[in-house]
N, C-alpha and C positions, 0 to 999 in steps of 0.2 A: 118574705118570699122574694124571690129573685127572679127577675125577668132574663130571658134567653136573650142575647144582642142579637141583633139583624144583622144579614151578611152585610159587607161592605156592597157588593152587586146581588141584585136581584138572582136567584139560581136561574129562572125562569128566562131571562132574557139572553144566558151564554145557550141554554138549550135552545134558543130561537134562535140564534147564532150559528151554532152547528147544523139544523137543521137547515137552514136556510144556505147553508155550504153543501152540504148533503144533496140540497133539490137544485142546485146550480151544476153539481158531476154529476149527478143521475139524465140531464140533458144537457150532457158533452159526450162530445166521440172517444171519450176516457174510457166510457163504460164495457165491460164483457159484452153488453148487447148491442154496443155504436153499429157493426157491423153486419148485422143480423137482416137479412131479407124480409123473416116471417113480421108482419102486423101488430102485435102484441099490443091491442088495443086495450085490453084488461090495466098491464103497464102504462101506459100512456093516458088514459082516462085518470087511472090515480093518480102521476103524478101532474095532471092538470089541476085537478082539483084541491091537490097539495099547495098549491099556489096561493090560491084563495083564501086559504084555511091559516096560512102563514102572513095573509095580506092583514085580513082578520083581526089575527092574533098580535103583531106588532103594533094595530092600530090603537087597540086595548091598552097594548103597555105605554105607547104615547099617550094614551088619553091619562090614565094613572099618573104618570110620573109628572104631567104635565097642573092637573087637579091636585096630588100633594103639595107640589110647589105654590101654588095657588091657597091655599091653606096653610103652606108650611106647617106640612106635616112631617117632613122631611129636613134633616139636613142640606142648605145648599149647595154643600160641595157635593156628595154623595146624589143631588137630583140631577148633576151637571155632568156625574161620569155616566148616569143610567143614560141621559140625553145623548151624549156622547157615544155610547154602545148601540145606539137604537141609528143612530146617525149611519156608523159603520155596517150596520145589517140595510140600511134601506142602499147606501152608497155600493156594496157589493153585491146586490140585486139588481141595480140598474145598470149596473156597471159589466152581472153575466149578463143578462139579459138584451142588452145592444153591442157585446162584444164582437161579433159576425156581424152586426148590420150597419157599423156605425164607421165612419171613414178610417176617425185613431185607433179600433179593433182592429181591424182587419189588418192596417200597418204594422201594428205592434204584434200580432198572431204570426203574419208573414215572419217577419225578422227572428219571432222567437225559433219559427220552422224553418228557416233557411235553409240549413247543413241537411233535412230529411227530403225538403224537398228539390234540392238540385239532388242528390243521391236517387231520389225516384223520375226526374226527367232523365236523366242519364243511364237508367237500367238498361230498358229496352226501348223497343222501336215498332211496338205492333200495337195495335188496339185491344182493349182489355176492359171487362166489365168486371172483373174482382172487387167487390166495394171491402175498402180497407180503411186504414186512417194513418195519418200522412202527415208528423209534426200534428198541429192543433186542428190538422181538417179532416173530416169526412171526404174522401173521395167515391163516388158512384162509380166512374166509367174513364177511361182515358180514349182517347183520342188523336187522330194524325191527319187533320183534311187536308194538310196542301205539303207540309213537309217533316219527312222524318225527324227531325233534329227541331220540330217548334211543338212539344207535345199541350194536348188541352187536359186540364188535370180537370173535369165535370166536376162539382161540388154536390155533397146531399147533405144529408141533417138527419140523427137517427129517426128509430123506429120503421122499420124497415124499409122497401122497395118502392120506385117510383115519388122518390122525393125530393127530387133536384130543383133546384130554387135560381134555373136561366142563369146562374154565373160558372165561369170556369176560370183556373190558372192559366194561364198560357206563358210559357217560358218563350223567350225570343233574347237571342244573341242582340241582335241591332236593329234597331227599326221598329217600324211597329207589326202586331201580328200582320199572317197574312189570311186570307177566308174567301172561300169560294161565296159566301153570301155576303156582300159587304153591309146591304142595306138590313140586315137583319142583326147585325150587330156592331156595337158600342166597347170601345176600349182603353183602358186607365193602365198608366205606367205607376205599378204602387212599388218599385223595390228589386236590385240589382239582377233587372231584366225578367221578371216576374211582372205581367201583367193581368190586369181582371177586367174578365169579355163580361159584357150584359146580353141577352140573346131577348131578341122581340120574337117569342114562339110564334108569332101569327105570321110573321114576314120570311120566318125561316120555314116553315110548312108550305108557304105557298110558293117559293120559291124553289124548297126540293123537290113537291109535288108536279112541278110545272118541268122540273127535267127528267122525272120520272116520265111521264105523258112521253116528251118529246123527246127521250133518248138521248140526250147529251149531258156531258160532264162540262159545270160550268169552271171558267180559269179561276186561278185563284188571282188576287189583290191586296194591298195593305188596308186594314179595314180605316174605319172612320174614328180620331182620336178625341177624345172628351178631359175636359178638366175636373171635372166634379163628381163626387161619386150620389151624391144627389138624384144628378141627371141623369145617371147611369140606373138607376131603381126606380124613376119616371118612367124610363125606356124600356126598363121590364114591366111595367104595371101597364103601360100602352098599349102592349104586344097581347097579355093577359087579357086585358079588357076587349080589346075587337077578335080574342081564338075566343071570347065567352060566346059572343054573338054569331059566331060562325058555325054554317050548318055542318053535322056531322055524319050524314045521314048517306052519304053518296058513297060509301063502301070504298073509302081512299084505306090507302096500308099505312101506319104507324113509320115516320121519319123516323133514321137513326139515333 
């Protein structure tokens, strides 16, 4: 009686493979839903917990492949591709999963988007909440606070509405942006005049709020220029942490 050969690869582990490319486009602005306003909490609970379940399940087949070779149960060429496969599923999960937050994402996302996204600073010249997707971004809302020709491209992240994560584009010819709040925002030159503003929501509410009250339009200025995109995620996590502690109670209307 003759034994069946074993694949050269596990089946098991290209299906982790693809799956795990699967739940990397299922949270990109790729998807039919990037765009979508409605909640879809049903969608977004599953694939949260899709995450888990695949964190799980590769840890099994590292523990496996790791225990045969311990045993040599296994051929060692054949434990060193499965290693190898298991390597490339965990390197393209860390690698979707800090692509938007991570400095060489964000540069390399810019460049890939170039040609889309000067074609969308260059459209028009008005303010616009159409949330679309723009090269590799999610855009929420566009934007014009000091001049026509320097637009703020607001960034979100699916699943729908009110998910803007305090960064925007800002295309600027020369110089650096300019902003009627200076102190409420942080700015990085990432790429041929494309920049990324950090917005400290607490200092930009109390600052709109305050010319709301007293009826003026405050000037605009070149904002404040940063090196680090580090320091730039500090400065939104600042802003977040002292809007947590801020009372909400006094009937003020929602900043633009």
């Amino acid at each position: 009686m003759f034994r069946t050969p074993r694949p050269r690869f596990a089946h098991r582990l290209w299906l982790l493979l693809a799956l795990t490319l699967a739940l990397l486009w299922a949270h990109s602005p790729f998807t039919p839903w990037a765009g979508s306003r409605a909640p879809m909490w049903a969608l977004y609970d599953g694939l949260f917990y899709a995450r888990y379940v695949l964190l799980f399940w590769w840890a099994f087949e590292a523990l496996r492949v790791l225990f045969r070779q311990v045993r040599r149960e296994a051929r060692r060429s054949r434990g060193l591709a499965e290693a190898l496969l298991l390597a490339l599923i965990a390197a393209l999960a860390l690698a979707g999963g800090r692509a938007y937050d991570s400095d060489a994402g964000l540069r390399l996302l810019l460049r890939a988007s170039l040609s889309a996204l000067d074609a969308e600073a260059a459209a028009h010249a008005t303010d616009d909440d159409r949330r679309h997707r723009v090269g590799a971004f999610l855009i929420d809302s566009r934007r014009h606070p000091c001049d026509a020709a320097q637009p703020w491209l607001w960034l979100g992240r699916p699943f729908g509405a009110g998910t803007g994560i305090n960064q925007a584009l800002v295309r600027v010819e020369a110089g650096a942006p300019l902003t009627p709040y200076a102190e409420a925002f942080r700015f990085r030159h990432l790429h041929a005049g494309w920049w990324l503003a950090y917005q400290d929501a607490h200092e930009y509410l109390t600052g709109w709020h305050a010319d709301q009250a007293a009826g003026t339009v405050p000037a605009c200025r070149p904002g404040v220029v940063i090196a680090r995109h580090g320091e730039g995620r500090g400065f939104i996590a600042e802003g977040r942490r002292k809007l947590a502690t801020r009372p909400l109670s006094d009937g003020r209307r929602q900043a633009p």
